[in-house]
N, C-alpha and C positions, 0 to 999 in steps of 0.2 A: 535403453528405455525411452530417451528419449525424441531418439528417432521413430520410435513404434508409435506415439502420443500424434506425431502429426503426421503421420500415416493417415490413421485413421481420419484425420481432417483436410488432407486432399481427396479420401476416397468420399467424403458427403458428400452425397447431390444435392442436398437440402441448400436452398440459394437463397440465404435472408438478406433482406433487405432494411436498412434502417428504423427507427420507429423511435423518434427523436421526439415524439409527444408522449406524455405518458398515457393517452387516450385512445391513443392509434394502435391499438394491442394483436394486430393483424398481423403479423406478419407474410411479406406476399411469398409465394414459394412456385417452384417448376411443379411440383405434385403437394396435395395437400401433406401435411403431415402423418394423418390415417393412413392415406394409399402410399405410403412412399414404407413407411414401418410395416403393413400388409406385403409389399412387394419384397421386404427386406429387413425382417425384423434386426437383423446385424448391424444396421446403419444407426440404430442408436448410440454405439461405441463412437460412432464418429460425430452424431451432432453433440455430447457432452462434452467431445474434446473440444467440437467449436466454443460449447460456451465457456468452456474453463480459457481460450484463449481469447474470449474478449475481455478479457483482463489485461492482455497482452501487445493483442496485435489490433489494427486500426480497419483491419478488412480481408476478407477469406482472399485475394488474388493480388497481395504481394504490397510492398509498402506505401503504393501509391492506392488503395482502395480503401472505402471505408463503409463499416458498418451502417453509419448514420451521417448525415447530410453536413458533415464539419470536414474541416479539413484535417486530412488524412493522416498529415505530419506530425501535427500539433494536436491534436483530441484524443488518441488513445489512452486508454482509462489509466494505466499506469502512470504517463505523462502529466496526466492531472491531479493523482495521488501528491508526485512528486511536487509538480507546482504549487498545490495549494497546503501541502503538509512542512515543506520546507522552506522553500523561498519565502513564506508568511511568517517563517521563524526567525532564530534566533542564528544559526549556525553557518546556513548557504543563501550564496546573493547568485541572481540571473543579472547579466552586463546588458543584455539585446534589447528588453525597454518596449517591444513591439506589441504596441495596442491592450496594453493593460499589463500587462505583465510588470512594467514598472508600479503596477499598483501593488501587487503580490509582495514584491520583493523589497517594499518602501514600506509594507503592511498601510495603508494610507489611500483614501479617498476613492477605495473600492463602491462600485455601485453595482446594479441587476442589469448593468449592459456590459458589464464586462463578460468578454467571450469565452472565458477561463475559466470563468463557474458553469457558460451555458453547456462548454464541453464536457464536464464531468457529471453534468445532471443529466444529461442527453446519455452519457455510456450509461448509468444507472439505470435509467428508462429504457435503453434499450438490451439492459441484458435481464430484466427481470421479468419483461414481456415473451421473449426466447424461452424463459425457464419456464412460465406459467403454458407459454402453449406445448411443451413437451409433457406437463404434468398431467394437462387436460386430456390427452390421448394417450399416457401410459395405461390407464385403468381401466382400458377396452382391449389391448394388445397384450400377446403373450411374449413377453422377452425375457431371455434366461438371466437371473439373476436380477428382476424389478426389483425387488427390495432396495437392494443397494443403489441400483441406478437412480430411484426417488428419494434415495437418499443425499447422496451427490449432487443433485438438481436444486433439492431442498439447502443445502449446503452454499452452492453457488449463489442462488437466491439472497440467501440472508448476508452472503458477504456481501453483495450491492446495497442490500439496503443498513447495512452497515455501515457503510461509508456515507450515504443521506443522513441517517443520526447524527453523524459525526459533524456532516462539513457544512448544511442547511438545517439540519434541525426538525422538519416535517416536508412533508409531499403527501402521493395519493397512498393507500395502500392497495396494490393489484394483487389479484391475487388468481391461481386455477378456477375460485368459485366466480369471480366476477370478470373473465378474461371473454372479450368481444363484445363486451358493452359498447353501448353509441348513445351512454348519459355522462359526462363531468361526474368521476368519483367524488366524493367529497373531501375534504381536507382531513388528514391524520397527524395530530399531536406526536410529538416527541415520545413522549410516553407510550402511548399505543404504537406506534413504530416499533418500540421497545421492547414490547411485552409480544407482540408478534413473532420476531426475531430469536426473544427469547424461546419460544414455545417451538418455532420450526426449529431450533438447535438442539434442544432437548428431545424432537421427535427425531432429529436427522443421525444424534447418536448414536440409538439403539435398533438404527439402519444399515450403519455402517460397518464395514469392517476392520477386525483390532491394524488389520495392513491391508496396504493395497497398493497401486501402480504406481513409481512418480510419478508427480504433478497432481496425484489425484487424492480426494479425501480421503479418512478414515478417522477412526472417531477420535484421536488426538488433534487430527484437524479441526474438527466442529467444537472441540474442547477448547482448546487454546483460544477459537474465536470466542466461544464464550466467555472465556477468564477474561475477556480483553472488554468484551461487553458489560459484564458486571463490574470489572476494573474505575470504568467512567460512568457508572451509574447514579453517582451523584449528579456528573454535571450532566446527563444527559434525563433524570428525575428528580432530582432533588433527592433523592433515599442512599445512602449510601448502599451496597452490597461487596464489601470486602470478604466476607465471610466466604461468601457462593463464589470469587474469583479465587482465594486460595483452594475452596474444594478442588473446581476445576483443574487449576493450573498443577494443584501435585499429582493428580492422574498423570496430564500430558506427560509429569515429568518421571513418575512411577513407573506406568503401565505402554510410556509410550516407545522406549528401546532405542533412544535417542542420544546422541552423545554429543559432547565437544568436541568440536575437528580441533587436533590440538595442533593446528597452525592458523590464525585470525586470516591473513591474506589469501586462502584457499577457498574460504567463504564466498568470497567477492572476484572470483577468478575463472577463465571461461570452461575449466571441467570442474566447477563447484557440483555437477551432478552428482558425482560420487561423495558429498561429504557428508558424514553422519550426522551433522548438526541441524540440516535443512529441514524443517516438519512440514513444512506447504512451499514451492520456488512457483515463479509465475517463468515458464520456460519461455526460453529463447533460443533461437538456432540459425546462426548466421548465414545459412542459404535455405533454409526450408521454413523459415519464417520471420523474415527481414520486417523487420519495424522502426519508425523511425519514433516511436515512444515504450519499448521496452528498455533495457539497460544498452542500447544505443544512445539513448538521450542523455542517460546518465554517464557513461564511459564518455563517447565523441565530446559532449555538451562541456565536459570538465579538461578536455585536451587542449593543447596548439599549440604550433609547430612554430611560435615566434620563440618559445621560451621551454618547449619539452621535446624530448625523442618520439613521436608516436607511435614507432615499434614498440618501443618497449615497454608497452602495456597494450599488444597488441591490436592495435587500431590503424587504418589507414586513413582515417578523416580526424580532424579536429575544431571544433566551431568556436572555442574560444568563448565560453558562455560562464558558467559557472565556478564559482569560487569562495571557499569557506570565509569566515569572520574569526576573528579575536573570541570572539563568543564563543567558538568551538575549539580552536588551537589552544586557547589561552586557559582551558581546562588540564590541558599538562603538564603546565608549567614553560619552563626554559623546554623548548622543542631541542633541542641540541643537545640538551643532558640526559634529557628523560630514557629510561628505559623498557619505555613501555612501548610496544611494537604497534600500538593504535598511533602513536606520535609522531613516527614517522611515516606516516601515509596523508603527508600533503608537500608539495611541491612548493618547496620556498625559493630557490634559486632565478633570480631574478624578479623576485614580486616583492612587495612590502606589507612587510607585518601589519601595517594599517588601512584601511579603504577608506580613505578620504574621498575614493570617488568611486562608485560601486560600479559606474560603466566604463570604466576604468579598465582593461584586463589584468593588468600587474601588481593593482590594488588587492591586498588577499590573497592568500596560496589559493588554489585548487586543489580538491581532493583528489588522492592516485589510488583511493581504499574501491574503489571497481576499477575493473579492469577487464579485457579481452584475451589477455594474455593464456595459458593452460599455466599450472600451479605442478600437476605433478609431469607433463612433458614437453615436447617443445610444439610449436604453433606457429602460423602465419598468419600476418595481420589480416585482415579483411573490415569492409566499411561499414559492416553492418555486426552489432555483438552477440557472441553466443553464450554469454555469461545470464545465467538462470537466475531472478531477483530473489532472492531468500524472504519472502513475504512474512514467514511465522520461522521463527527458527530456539536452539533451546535455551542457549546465552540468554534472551526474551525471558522465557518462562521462567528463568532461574530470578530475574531481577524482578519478576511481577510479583513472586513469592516474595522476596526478601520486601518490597515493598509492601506490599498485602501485612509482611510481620511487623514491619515499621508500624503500619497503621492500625495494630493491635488485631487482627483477623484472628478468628477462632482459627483454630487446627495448625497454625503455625509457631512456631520455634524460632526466637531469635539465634540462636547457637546454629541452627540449620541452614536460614537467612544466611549470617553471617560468613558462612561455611560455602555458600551460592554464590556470593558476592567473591568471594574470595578465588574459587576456581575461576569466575570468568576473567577476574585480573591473572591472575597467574600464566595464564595460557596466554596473557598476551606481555609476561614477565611483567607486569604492574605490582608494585609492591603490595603485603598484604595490610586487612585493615582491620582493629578489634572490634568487637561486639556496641562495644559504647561508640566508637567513630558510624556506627550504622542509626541516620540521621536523612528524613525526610528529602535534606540539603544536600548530604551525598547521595542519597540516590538520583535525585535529577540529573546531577552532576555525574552521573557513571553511567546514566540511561544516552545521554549526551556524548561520551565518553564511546560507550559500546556500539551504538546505533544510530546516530546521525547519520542521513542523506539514507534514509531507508523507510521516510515515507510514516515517521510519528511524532516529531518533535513539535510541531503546533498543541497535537492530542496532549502530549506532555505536559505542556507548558500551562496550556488549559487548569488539567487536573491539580497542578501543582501553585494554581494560583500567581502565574508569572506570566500571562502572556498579555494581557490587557492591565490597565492602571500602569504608573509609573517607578513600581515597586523592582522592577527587573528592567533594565532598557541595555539595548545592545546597539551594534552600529546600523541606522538606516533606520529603524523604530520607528515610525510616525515619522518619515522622512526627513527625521533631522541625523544630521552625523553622527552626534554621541546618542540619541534616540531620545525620543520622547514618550508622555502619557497617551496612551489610545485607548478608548472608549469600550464597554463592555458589550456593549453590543457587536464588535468586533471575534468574538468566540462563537457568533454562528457566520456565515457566509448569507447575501441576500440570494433570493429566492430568484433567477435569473428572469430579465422581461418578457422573454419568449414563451417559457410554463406558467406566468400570469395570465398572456394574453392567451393558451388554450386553453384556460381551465378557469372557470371565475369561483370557483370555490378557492382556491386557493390565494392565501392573503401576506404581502411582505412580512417580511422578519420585522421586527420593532428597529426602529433605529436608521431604516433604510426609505 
C-alpha cells in the first residue's frame, strides 16, 4: 500500500512550485489545473497524494528539492513539527545550536527571525494554497468518487491550519472562495481560525469513508483531529470543549476498527505499516521518497556511531543531534529496574544521566524508540528511513478519553478511563493503576510516558498549565541548567518577520 501511495506521486505532472507567502495563492504549473484534470481526470489520485506528502517530504524530486524557497533539509513540515513541539519541551534537547535552534531547545530568547518558525509557517502556507486550488477546480470536473476526494482535501486543509492554532495562534484565513486574490487578506483571530476548522472537519466527515487507503483519510481521521481540536480549546478559545473531544474520540475508538499493536517497538519500526494501531502515519520510504525531515531526522538525528551500532536500528548515517532529558527518563523511575518496555528505549551506555551540557553528545541518553530497523523481519540499513511517523495512532485516543474523564466530560466513565489507561501500560508490561491513582498529574505523566518525541509534548504541557511560569522547570528551561521561569507569552510562537513584511494586516503576537 504503500508503495501504490507514491506511485501515484511520481506519476503527477502537476509541478508545483513554492508559495512561501500566504498571498501568493498561485501556484505556477506546466498545464493549468483545469486542462491537466480535462486531459486526465485520474491524476487527481496523484496530486492528493502530493499533498498528503507535504507533510512529509521537502519537495516532489528527491531530498535535495523543495516545495518552497527554504532549505530542503531543514524546512519539511514534519521537521518543524518536531522542532518546535519537542525541543521547546520538556523531554528532547538538539546538541547542533545552528542559527536558532539553540533558541528552540533553550525554550529562550526566541524572536520572528528565527528561521524555524519561518519554516513552518511557509509549509502551512504552502500546503493550504495547493488544497484551496485543487478545491477551486474540483466543482467544474467530473472525477469518480469527488465526494470523498473533497473530503480529503478538506481534511488535509485543516490539518495545516491546525498546526497555525497551535504553534502562532492567527494568520490569513484562505480559503477556495478567496484563492487568487492580489489584496492582503486580513488577519484571523484564533478563534475564527477555530471555528473554521471546526466546521471544515465536521463537513469533511460526512465525506469520508468508514476506511480507506493507507496514509489516507477516513472519517476516524478527521475525528481524531477533531477530538484533538476540542481537546485544546480552552487554550486555544478560552471555552473549554471537553464534552465535544470525548464525543469525538469514543467514535474513533468505537467505530474506528483499530487496535493495539501489542508490541510498543513495532509502532516505531520500519514495517510499522502493518500495525493495527496506526489511524493517520505520514509515510516514508527509503528509496522512493528520501527526506531529510521525515523519520530520517528523527531516526539519524538520535544516532552515532561514537557511542552506538548503527545497524542496529537500522540506519547507515548518524548525526549525533538529539537526545532525551531526565524530564523524560526520570518518568520511570530507576531505568534499570523498571519493567516497562517504554524504559528501555533510550541508550544509556556511555552517556550521563544528566545534561549539564545540552551540546554535549553524551550528556543525556538518546532515544532508540524510532528506528529503521523492520520489527517483524530482517532489513538492511539504508541512509535514508522508511519507518512511517504514526501522526494519530489509538494508545492517543485511549489517553485523550481517559483525560477528557479526568476532566469530568460528559459521556465518559472513570472505570472505562481507568480501563484505557490500563491496556496502554500493560502492553508495554507497565504496571497497572486504580481508578483513584487517575489524576490530571498522572496523565501528563503517562502522556509523556507513551508519546514523547511524537511531535505533542509543548501542546501538552500547554494544556496542562506546565510549560510557561516556573511551576514545572526541567533541564535547559529558560536556558538555565536546572531551568527557570519563562513568560506566558511563550505558549504561542512569534509571527515570523518575513509574513509581517507580506501582509500589513497582520500584527505580532503580544510579547514579541
Amino acid at each position: 500500500m504503500k508503495k501504490i501511495v507514491y506511485i501515484f506521486l511520481v506519476m503527477t505532472v502537476l509541478s508545483f512550485t513554492g508559495c512561501t507567502n500566504e498571498l501568493d495563492t498561485n501556484p505556477k504549473v506546466e498545464l493549468t489545473l483545469d486542462e491537466l484534470l480535462a486531459k486526465d481526470p485520474q491524476a487527481v489520485a496523484g496530486i492528493v497524494s502530493r499533498l498528503y506528502a507535504s507533510f512529509a517530504l521537502s519537495g516532489p524530486n528527491g531530498p535535495g528539492s523543495s516545495d518552497v524557497s527554504d532549505d530542503p533539509g531543514e524546512s519539511p513540515f514534519l521537521r518543524g513539527i518536531i522542532n518546535l513541539e519537542d525541543f521547546t519541551a520538556d523531554a528532547m534537547k538538539n546538541r547542533w545550536g545552528d542559527d536558532g535552534l539553540d533558541q528552540l531547545t533553550t525554550t529562550s530568547d526566541w524572536d520572528e527571525n528565527n528561521k524555524f518558525f519561518k519554516y513552518l509557517y511557509n509549509r502551512i502556507y504552502y500546503t493550504i494554497p495547493q488544497c484551496n486550488n485543487l478545491l477551486s477546480v474540483l466543482g467544474n470536473v467530473d472525477v469518480e468518487g469527488k465526494d470523498q476526494v473533497i473530503g480529503e482535501v478538506r481534511f488535509i486543509r485543516s490539518l495545516a491550519y491546525y498546526y497555525l492554532i497551535d504553534v502562532f495562534g492567527k494568520g490569513v484565513l484562505a480559503t477556495e472562495d478567496n484563492f487568487g486574490t492580489t489584496e492582503s487578506l486580513p488577519e484571523a483571530s484564533r478563534t475564527e481560525l477555530f471555528n473554521y476548522v471546526e466546521s471544515e472537519l465536521l463537513a469533511s466527515i460526512d465525506l469520508l469513508p468508514q476506511t480507506n487507503g493507507y496514509g489516507q483519510a477516513n472519517k476516524a481521521v478527521a475525528q481524531m483531529l477533531l477530538a484533538k481540536l476540542y481537546l485544546n480549546a480552552e487554550v486555544y478559545t478560552g471555552t473549554p470543549r471537553y464534552d465535544d473531544a470525548a464525543t469525538y474520540i469514543k467514535k474513533v475508538i468505537d467505530d474506528g476498527g483499530y487496535q493495539l499493536d501489542p508490541n510498543f517497538v513495532a509502532i516505531f519500526s520500519g514495517d510499522n505499516d502493518s500495525s493495527p494501531e496506526i489511524i493517520f502515519p505520514l509515510i516514508a520510504d527509503a528509496v522512493n521518497s528520501q527526506s531529510y525531515g521525515n523519520t530520517t531526522y528523527i531516526v539519524n538525528g538520535s544516532l552515532s556511531a561514537d557511542t552506538m551500532t548503527l545497524s542496529d536500528y537500522g540506519a547507515a548515517e548518524g548525526w549525533g543531534g538529539h537526545r532525551s532529558t531526565k524530564a523524560w527518563y526520570g518518568l520511570f523511575g530507576d531505568l534499570d529496574t523498571s519493567t516497562d518496555d517504554r524504559a528501555k528505549l533510550f541508550w544509556t551506555e556511555g552517556h550521563s544521566y544528566e545534561m549539564t551540557d545540552y551540546k554535549k553528545w553524551t550528556d543525556g541518553y538518546p532515544s532508540i524508540k524510532f528506528r529503521n530497523s523492520n520489527f517483524n523481519s530482517p532489513s538492511s540499513p539504508t541512509s535514508f528511513s522508511g519507518t512511517d511517523f504514526p501522526l494519530f495512532r489509538l494508545a492517543d485516543a485511549y489517553l485523550i478519553y481517559a483525560e477528557c474523564a479526568v476532566r469530568g466530560a460528559a459521556g465518559t466513565d472513570m472505570g472505562t478511563a481507568t480501563q484505557y489507561v490500563n491496556d496502554v501500560r500493560t502492553r508495554s508490561h507497565a504496571s497497572t493503576i486504580s481508578q483513584s491513582a487517575l489524576t490530571l498529574d498522572f496523565m501528563i505523566d503517562e502522556r509523556g510516558r507513551e508519546l514523547n518525541f511524537e511531535g505533542q509534548r509543548r501542546t501538552d504541557l500547554i494544556r496542562f498549565g506546565k510549560f510557561t511560569g516556573g511551576s514545572y522547570l526541567w533541564p535547559w528551561k529558560g536556558n538555565s541548567l536546572d531551568g527557570t521561569s519563562i513568560p506566558d507569552t511563550y505558549r504561542l510562537f512569534p509571527i515570523p518577520l518575513t509574513a509581517l513584511e507580506a501582509n500589513s494586516n497582520l500584527q505580532q503576537n503580544p510579547g514579541y
